[in-house]
Structure formats: C-alpha cells, structure tokens
C-alpha positions as CSV (number, residue, x, y, z in Angstrom):
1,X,-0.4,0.9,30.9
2,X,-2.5,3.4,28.5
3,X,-2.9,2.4,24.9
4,X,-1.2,5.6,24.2
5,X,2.1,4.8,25.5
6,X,1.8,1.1,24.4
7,X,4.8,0.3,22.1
8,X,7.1,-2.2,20.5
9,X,8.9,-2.8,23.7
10,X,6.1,-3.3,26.2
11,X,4.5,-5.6,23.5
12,X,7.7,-7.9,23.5
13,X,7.9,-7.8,27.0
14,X,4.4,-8.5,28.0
15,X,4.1,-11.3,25.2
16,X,7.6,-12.8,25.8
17,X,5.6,-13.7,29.6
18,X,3.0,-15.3,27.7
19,X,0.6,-12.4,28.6
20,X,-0.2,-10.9,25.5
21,X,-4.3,-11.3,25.4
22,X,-3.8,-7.8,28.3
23,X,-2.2,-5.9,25.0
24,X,-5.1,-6.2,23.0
25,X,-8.2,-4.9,22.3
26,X,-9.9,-1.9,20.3
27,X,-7.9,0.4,18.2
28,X,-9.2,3.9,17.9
29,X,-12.8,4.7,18.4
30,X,-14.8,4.2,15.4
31,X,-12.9,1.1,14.1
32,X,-15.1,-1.3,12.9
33,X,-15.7,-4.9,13.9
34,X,-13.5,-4.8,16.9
35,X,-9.7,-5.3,17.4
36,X,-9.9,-8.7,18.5
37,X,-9.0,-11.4,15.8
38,X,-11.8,-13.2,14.4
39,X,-12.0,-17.3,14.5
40,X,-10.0,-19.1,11.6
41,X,-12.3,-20.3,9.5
42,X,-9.9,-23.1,8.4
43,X,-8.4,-25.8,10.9
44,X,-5.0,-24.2,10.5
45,X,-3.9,-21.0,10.7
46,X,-3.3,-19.9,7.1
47,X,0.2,-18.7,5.6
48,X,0.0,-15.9,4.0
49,X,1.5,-14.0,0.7
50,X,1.6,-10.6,0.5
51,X,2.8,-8.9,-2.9
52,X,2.8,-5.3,-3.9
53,X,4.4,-3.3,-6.7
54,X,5.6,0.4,-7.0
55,X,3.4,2.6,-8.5
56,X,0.7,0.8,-10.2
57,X,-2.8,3.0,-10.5
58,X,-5.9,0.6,-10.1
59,X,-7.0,1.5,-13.2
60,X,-4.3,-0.2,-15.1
61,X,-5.9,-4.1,-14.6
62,X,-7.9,-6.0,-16.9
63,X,-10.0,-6.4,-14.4
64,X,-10.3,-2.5,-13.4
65,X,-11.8,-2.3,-17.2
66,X,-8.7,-2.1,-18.8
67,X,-8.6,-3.7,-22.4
68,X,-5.1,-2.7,-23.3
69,X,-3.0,-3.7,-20.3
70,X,-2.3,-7.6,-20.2
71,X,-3.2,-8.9,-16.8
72,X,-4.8,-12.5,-16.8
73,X,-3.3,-13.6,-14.0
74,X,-4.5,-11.2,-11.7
75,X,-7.9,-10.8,-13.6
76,X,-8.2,-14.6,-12.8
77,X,-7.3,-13.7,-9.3
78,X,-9.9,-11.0,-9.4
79,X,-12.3,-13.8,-10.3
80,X,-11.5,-16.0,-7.5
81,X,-11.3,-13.7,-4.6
82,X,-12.2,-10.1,-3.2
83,X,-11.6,-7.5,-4.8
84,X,-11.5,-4.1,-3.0
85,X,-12.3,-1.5,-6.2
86,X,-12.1,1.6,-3.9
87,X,-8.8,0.8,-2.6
88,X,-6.7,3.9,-1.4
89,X,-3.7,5.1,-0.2
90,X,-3.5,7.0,2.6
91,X,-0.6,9.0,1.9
92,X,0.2,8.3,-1.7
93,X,4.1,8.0,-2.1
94,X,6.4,5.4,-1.1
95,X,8.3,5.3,2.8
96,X,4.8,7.0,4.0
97,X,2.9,3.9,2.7
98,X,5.2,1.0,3.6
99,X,5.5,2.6,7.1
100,X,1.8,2.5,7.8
101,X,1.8,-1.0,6.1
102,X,3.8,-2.4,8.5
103,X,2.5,-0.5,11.5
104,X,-0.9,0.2,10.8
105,X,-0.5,3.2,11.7
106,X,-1.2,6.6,10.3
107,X,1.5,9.2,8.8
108,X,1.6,11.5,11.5
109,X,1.8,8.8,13.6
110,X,4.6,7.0,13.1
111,X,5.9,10.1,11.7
112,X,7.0,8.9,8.0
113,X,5.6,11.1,5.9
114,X,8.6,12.0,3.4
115,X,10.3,9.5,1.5
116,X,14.5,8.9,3.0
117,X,13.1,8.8,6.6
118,X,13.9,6.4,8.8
119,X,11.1,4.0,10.0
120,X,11.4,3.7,14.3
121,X,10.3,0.4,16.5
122,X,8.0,2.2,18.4
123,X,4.7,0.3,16.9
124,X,4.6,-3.0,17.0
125,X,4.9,-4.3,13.3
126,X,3.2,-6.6,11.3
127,X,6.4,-9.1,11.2
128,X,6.3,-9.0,15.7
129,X,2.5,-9.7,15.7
130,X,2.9,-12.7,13.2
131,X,5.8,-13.7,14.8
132,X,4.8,-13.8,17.9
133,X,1.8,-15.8,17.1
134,X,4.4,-18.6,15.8
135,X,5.2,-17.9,11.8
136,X,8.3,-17.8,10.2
137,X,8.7,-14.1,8.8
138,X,10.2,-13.2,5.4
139,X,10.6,-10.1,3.3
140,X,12.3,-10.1,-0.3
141,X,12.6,-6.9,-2.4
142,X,12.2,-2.7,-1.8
143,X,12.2,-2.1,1.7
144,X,12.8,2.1,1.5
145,X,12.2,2.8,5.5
146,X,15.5,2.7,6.8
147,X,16.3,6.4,6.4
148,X,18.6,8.4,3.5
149,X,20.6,5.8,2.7
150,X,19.1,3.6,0.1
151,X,22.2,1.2,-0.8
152,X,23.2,0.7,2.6
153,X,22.8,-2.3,4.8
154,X,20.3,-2.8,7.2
155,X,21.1,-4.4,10.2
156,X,18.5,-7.2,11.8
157,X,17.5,-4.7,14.7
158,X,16.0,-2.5,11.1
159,X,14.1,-4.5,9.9
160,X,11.0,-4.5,11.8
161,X,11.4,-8.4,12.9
162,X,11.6,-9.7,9.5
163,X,13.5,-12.6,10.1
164,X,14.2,-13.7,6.5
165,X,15.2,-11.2,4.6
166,X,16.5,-10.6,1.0
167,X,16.0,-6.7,0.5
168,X,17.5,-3.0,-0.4
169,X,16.9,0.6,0.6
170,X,15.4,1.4,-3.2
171,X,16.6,1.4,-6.3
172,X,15.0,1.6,-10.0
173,X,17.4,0.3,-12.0
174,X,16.1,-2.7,-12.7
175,X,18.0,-5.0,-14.6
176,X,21.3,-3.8,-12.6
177,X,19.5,-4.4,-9.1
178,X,21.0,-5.3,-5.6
179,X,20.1,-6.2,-1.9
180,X,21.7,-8.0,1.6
181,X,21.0,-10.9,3.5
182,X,22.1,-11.1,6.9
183,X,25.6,-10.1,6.5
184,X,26.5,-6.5,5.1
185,X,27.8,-8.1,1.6
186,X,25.8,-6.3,-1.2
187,X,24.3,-9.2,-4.1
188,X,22.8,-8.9,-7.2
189,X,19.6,-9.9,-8.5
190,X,20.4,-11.8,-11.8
191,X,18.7,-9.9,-15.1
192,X,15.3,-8.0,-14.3
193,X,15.2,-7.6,-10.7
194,X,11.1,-8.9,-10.4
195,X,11.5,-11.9,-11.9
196,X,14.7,-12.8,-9.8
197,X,12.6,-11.6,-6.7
198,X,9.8,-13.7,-7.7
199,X,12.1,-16.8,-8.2
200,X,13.1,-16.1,-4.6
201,X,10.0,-16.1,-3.1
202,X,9.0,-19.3,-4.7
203,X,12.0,-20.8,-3.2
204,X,10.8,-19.2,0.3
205,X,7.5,-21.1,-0.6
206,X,8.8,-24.3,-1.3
207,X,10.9,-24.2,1.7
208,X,8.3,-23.4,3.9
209,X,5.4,-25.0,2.4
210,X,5.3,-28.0,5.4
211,X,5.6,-27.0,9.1
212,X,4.3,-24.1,11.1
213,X,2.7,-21.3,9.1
214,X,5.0,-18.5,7.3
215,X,4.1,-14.8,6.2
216,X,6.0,-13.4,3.1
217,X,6.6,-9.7,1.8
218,X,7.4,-9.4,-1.3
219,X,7.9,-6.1,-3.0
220,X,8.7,-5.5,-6.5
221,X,9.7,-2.0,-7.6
222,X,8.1,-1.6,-10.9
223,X,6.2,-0.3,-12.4
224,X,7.5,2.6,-11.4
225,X,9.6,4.8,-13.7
226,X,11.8,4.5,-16.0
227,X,8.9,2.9,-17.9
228,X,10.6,1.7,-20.9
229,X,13.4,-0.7,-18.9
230,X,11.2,-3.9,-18.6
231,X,12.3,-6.8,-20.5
232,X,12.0,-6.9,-24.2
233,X,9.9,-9.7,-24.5
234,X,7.3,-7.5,-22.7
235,X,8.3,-4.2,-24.4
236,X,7.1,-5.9,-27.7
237,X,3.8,-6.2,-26.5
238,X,2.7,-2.4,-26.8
239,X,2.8,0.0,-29.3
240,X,2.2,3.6,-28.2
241,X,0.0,4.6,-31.4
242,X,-2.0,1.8,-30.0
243,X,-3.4,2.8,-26.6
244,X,-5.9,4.9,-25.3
245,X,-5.5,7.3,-22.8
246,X,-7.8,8.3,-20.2
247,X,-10.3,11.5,-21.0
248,X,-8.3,13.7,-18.3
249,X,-5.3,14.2,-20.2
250,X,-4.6,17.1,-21.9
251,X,-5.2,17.5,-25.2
252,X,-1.0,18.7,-25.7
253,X,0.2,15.9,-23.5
254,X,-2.0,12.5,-25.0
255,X,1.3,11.8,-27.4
256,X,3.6,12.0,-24.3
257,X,1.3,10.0,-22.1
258,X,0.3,6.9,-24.8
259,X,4.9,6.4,-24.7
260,X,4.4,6.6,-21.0
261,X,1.8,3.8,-21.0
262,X,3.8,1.4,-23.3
263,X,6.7,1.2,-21.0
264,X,4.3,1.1,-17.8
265,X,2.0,-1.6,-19.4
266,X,5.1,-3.7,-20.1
267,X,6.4,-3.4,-16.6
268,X,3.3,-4.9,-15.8
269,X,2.9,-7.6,-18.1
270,X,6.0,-9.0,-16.8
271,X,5.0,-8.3,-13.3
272,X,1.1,-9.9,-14.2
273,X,3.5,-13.4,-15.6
274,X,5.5,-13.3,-11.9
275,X,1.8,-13.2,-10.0
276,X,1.1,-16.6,-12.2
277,X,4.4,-18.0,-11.1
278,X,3.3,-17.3,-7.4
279,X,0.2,-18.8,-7.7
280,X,1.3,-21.8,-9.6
281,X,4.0,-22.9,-7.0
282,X,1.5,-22.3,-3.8
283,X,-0.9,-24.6,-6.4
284,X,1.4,-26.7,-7.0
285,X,3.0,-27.4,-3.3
286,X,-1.0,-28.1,-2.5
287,X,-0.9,-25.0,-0.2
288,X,-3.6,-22.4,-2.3
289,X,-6.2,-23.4,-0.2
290,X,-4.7,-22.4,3.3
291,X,-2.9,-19.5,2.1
292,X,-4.0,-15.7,2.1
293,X,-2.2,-14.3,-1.1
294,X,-2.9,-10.2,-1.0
295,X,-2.3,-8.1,-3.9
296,X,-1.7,-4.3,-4.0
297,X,0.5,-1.6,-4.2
298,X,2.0,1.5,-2.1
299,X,0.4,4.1,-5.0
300,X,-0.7,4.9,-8.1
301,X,0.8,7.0,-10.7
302,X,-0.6,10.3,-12.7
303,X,0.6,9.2,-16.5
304,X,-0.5,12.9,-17.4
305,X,-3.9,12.4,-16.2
306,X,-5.0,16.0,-15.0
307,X,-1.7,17.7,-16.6
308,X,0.4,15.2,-13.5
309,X,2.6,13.4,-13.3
310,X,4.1,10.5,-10.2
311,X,2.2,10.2,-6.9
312,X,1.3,12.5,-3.8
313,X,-1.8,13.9,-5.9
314,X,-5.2,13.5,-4.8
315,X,-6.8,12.4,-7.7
316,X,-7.9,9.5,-8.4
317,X,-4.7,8.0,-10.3
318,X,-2.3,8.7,-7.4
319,X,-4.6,7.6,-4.5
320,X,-6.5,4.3,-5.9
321,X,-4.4,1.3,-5.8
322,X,-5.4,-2.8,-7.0
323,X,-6.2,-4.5,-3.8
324,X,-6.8,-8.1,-4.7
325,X,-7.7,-10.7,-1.4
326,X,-8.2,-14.6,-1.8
327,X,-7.7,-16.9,0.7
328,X,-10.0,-20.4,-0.4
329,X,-9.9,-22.4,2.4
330,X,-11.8,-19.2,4.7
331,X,-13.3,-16.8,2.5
332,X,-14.5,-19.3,-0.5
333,X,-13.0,-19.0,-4.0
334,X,-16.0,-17.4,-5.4
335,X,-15.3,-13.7,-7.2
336,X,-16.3,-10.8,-5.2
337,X,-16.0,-6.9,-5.2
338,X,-16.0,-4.1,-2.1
339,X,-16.7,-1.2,-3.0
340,X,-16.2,0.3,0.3
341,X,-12.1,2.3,0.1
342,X,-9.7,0.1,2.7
343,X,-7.1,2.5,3.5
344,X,-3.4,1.5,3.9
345,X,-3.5,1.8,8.0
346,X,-6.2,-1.0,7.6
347,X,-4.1,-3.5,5.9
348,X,-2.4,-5.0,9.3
349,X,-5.2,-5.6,11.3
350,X,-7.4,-7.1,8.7
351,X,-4.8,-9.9,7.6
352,X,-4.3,-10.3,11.5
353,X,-8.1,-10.5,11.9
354,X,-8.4,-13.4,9.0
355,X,-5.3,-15.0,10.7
356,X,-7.0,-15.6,14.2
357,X,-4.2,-12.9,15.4
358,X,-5.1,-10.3,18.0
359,X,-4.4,-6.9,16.9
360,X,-1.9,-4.4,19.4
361,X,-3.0,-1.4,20.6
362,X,-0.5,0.7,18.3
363,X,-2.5,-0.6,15.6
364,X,-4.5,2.3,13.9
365,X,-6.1,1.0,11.2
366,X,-9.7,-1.0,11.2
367,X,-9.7,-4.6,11.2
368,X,-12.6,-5.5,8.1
369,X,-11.6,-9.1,8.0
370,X,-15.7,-9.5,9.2
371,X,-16.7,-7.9,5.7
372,X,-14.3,-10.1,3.8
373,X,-15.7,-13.1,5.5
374,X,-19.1,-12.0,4.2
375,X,-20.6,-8.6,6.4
376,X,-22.2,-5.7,5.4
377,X,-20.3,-2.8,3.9
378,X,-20.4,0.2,5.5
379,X,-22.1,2.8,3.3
380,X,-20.4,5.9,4.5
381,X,-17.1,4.5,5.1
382,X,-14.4,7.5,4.4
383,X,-10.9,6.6,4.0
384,X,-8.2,9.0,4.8
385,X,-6.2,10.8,1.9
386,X,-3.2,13.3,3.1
387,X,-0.1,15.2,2.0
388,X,1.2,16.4,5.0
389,X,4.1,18.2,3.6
390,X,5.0,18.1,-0.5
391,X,8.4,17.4,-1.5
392,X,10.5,16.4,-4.2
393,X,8.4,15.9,-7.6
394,X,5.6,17.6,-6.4
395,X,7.1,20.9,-4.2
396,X,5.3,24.2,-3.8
397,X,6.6,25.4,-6.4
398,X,5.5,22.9,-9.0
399,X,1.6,23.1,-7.4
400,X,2.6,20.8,-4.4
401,X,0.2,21.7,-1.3
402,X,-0.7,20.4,2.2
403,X,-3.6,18.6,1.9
404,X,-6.4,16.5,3.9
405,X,-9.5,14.7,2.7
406,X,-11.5,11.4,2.4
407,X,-12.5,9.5,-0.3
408,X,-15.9,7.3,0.0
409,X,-17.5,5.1,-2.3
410,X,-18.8,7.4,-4.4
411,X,-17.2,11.2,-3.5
412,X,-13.7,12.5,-3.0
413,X,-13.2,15.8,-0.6
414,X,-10.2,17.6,-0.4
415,X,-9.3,20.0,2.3
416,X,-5.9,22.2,2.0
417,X,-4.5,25.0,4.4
418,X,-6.4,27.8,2.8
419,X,-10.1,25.8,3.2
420,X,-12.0,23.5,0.5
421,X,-10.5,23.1,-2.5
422,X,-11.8,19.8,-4.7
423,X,-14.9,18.2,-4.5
424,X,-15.4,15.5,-6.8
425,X,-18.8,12.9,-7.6
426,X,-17.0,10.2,-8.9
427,X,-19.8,7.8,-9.7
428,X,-21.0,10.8,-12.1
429,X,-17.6,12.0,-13.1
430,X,-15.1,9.0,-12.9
431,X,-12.6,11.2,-14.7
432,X,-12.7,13.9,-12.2
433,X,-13.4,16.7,-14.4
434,X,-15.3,18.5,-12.5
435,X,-14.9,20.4,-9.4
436,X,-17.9,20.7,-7.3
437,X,-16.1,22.5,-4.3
438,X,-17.6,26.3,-5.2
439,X,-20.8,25.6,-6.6
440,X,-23.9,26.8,-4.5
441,X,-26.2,23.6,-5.3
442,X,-22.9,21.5,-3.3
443,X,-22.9,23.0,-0.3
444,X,-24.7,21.0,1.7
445,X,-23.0,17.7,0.7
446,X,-19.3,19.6,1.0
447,X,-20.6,20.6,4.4
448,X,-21.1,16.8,5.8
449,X,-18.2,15.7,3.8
450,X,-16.2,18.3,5.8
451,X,-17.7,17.2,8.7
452,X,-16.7,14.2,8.2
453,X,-13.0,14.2,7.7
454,X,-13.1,16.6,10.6
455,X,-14.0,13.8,13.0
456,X,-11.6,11.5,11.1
457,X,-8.7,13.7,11.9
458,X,-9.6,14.0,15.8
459,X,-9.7,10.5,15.8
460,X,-5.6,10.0,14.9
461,X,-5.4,13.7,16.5
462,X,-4.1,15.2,13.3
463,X,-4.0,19.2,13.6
464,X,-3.4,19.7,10.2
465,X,-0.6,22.3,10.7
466,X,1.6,23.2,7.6
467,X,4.0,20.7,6.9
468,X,7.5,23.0,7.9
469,X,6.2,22.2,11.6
470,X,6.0,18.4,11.5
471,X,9.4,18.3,9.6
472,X,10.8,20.3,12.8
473,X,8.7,18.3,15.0
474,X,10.2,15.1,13.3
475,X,13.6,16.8,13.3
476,X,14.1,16.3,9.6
477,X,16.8,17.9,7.5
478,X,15.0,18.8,4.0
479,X,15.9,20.6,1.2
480,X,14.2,23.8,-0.5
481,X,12.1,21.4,-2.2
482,X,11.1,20.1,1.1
483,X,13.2,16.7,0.3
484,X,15.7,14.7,2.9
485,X,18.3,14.2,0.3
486,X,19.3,10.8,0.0
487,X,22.8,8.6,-1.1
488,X,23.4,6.0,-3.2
C-alpha cells in the first residue's frame, strides 16, 4: 500500500487487526526527527488539553511584550513551559487552519482552503490516532469544517472521531451562542459562550481525570470580531485613549484601531481568566503533572496594522499566533522559548510524538516533540505561509492575492503569481516596514529564500496555480468574491 493512497479507511482497517505499527513511519521527506513517536517520558501516557481561540495575534500576550493586554494566566504559563515565539499559521483563516490541525495536513492537501467547505475523512485525524491508541476523545466549542452550513447538526460520522462532543458550525454571537450533542436538538450556551465552554470542559476534566488517558479540544471563538461584545466586567478594563498601537498603523487609522483593541483586549481578559480555570481544575484533580495543556490559536488578526484589517494577510499580525506547550511530568516545568516557526501541519504529529503515538502516513506536518524534549533548533527552519485563493474580506478587489512564502526565524518571503513581492528582516524591522523584495543589496538572500520555498512546495507538490483552478479542482461553488456562501 503506497503512503500516497494511505487514508482514513485503510488506517481503521489495518489498526482495527491490531496491525497498525505497518502504517507508520516517515511523513514527507525533510521532516525532522522521524515519524515514529518518541518514548513517554512519564510512566503513563499523558492526557492532554488542547485550547485555542479565534483570532488572537501573538503579539497580544503579556508575555509577547505586551504591557496593556491582561494575560497572567497565560504569562504564568509562558513561565512554566515552551513557548514557541515564531509560531505561524500556515494558511491564516479559519476552516483552512482547523482542517490541517486535525489532519496534519497541508491546504492543498486536504483541500480546505476557503472557509464553508466541508472537511472529508480521507486523512486520518488527530481524534482516530488518539483513539486508537486508547483515549477517550472530546471536543467542545467552534468546529467550522462541516461545510456551508454553520447552525446545522453534525452527525457522528462528521466529526472526525470526536467521540464527545459539545460543538457548532460557527457563530460570533457570543452571549446568544448554541451547539449539539449527539442528537440533532440545538442547546444554548448560558451567558458568554467561553466561559460556559470553559465550565464544560472542566466538567470533561473532572469526569475523566481517573481511568485511561483522554484528549480534549476546546475552541473558543473570541477574540474574534465584534470586539466590543465580551462581558462588562472585562470591557471596564480598557480605555481606548489608553492603549498603544503598534508603529505600522496608519497615521489616519490609530483612533479607529486603539477602539478596536479595547474590545479585543477584553475578549481576552476574559478568555486569559477561563485559561486559569483550566489549569486550576487539572491542579486541583492532581492531574497537571501528566497532562499536556497546548495553547494557541487558528490566526491572528490585522487591527489596522499595515492599513488591514482580519486574517489571510501575510504580515506578521495575520500569520503569528501564541503557541504555549507545558506538559511537567515529561518536558520539566522550567520556562522555555523556540524561536524556530512550528507551522499548523506540525501540530498533530508533535503532540502524537510527546504521547508515545505513532504518527500515520497522511500525516504532513513534522513531528518536533524531540526539540521540545530538549534538541537543537533547527536554524533554517521555514514554515509554510499561503493564500491559495482570497475570498471574502480580503478578495481581489480589496488587494486580496494568491500568495506563497515562508517565514524563518528571522526573515519573511513572500511569493505571488506575478513573482517576488515582500521581503521582510524581521529581527531588524519587527514592524515590517520595510520591503526588501527590489532592492539590489537583497538579492542574494531573496534568491536562497526563493530557493527555499521552492523545495518546500515540491515537497507537498503544491503548483501554485491561481486559485479559480483549485476551486474547480475542489468543485467549489464561490461567489464573485471568491466566497462559498454560507447559512445560518
């Protein structure tokens, strides 16, 4: 059976005879570390706790360097664990990211690249591999990969073998906020929908805090827009007049954008209050120790950095996301950063890696559970950045472009149909102010950075054709902003 062809079905099949150890191995070539899961450090296998929001930059943590945003709890968490500072995603916008979460796979792929499609069971997700390696399976909040429908139920066969499940398609009304269990009778979260979330999933905890090991999703939906809808015990907190906005924001806009980050910044108090909840209950039920608890989330957010607004973007704002790690009991408790980007498709196989899991061949991503446990970076690590087709807030007409690129360390490149068009230093120029693409004395450097993400898109075979021709590839139905309409 080539790795090629290797998909959910043959995985199930294959394991279900107790013959799994033939579906595993290396992902593609060049992945570091190997595909095969690493020893658990700690005598069982660890639970694990995976949270992420919608739409929260990196740079708005007290831990990123942010003195205005109110984040203790995950600054502490920053303090105790690994933090990846470089932290990207690969295709910055909603369905595209939580499809190559739960796949580690990349967009063209798994062919999710516009928000309202529908996620297949090709790949063998994140929920199967866990599952099949004996934990109990859970996911509570946005789920936004079952297709155009965001209110709709979603059947058990749709969900990716999540076999708890407390979720909805999307929604952003917050404090008037729904989802399904098992049966297709539509509930409501009570007040602001995080909160009740997070109440949920410390009841998950609690429930499944003795036994056999469990992996929990939870996904909260701020801070993403409407910014000013968090509760008002959190709203207090920020005064527009107050905050600071970064260097990149037009002059014109700075009034506009310091409204924008009161409403944001309270979103994420509240949300930084839930993370303390979290980790109080694991504390409490005596389970921190043996229990992974990830932080991130799918993107970031422009705030009128560079004139932008939303996500898809390939600045820095839209593409770096928090990615906090800490897991006691087999990395230490000891504050660490990466600077080395992880990139969305790597996500599954390094929490399978650090859970003693081996990683199926539809797997992607690298595993880097090796450099969490203490390895060498790799200094020219480039992680994948892509719009393969704009839609919706960001269409051709409002500036939206194809784009391909990588950001390392220290350098973003960004390629789009017509040739090289941004170039940025970013240890230099954290603001991205300056593009280097067209000046002479860059050449050289744009060359091997070029180079580079040319050999990064053999290796997922990505052609880089304009985006109308994966839409009809896909056989998606978009509008003339390039958007698969969606119902509510």
């Amino acid at each position: 059976m080539s790795k090629e062809r290797m998909g959910r079905r043959d995985f199930l099949q294959v394991a279900g005879m107790g013959a799994a150890s033939a579906l595993f191995g290396g992902g593609l070539a060049g992945c570091s570390a190997g595909q095969s899961g690493p020893p658990n450090a700690a005598k069982r296998k660890p639970n694990v706790v995976f949270i992420f929001a919608d739409q929260w930059r990196a740079q708005a943590a007290g831990y990123a360097g942010n003195g205005e945003v109110r984040t203790p709890n995950l600054d502490k968490l920053a303090g105790e664990g690994i933090n990846f500072s470089n932290a990207v995603s690969c295709c910055p916008v909603c369905s595209p990211f939580r499809a190559s979460l739960i796949t580690g796979r990349y967009p063209l792929s798994h062919g999710v690249f516009l928000n309202d499609v529908r996620l297949s069971n090709d790949a063998v997700s994140i929920a199967e591999a866990y599952a099949k390696a004996g934990y109990k399976t859970g996911y509570i909040g946005k789920w936004h990969l079952d297709g155009n429908s965001r209110t709709a139920f979603i059947p058990r066969e749709r969900r990716q073998g999540f076999e708890f499940w407390k979720a909805f398609g999307c929604t952003h009304n917050y404090n008037n906020s729904f989802y399904y269990g098992d049966e297709n009778v539509r509930l409501k979260w009570e007040g602001y929908d995080a909160i009740a979330q997070t109440r949920e999933a410390q009841r998950y905890i609690r429930e499944h805090a003795t036994g056999g090991p469990f992996v929990l999703f939870v996904s909260w939906g701020p801070p993403h827009a409407p910014y000013q809808t968090a509760p008002e015990k959190y709203k207090r907190m920020f005064k527009p007049e107050q905050l600071t906005v970064r260097p990149n924001v037009p002059k014109q806009l700075e009034a506009r954008a310091r409204e924008l980050l009161a409403g944001y910044y309270a979103h994420i108090a509240a949300l930084d209050d839930c993370m303390g909840d979290i980790v109080g209950t694991l504390r409490e039920l005596g389970i921190e120790e043996d229990t992974i608890l990830a932080f991130t989330s799918d993107h970031g957010d422009m705030l009128q950095s560079h004139g932008q607004m939303k996500k898809q973007r390939p600045w820095d704002e839209s593409i770096r996301v928090p990615f906090l790690l800490r897991w006691p009991a087999g990395l230490g408790s000891k504050g660490r950063g990466i600077e080395m980007p992880i990139n969305t498709p790597d996500i599954m196989p390094t929490l399978l890696g650090l859970s003693g899991i081996a990683i199926p061949e539809t797997v992607e991503g690298a595993d880097f559970s090796e450099l969490l446990k203490g390895g060498p970076e790799q200094a020219d690590h480039a992680a994948l950045i892509c719009c393969p087709s704009p839609f919706g807030q960001w269409k051709r007409t409002d500036g939206g472009r194809e784009y391909r690129g990588i950001r390392t360390r220290r350098y973003t490149y960004v390629r789009d149909l017509k040739g090289p068009w941004l170039l940025y230093d970013n240890e230099k120029d954290p603001y991205q102010l300056g593009n280097l693409c067209d000046k002479p004395e860059y050449a050289t450097l744009r060359k091997k950075l070029d180079a580079a993400l040319s050999r990064k898109l053999k290796e997922i075979n990505d052609k880089f054709l304009p985006g109308p021709e994966y839409i009809k590839r896909w056989g998606y139905v978009v509008d003339k902003s390039g958007t698969v309409r969606y119902t509510n």
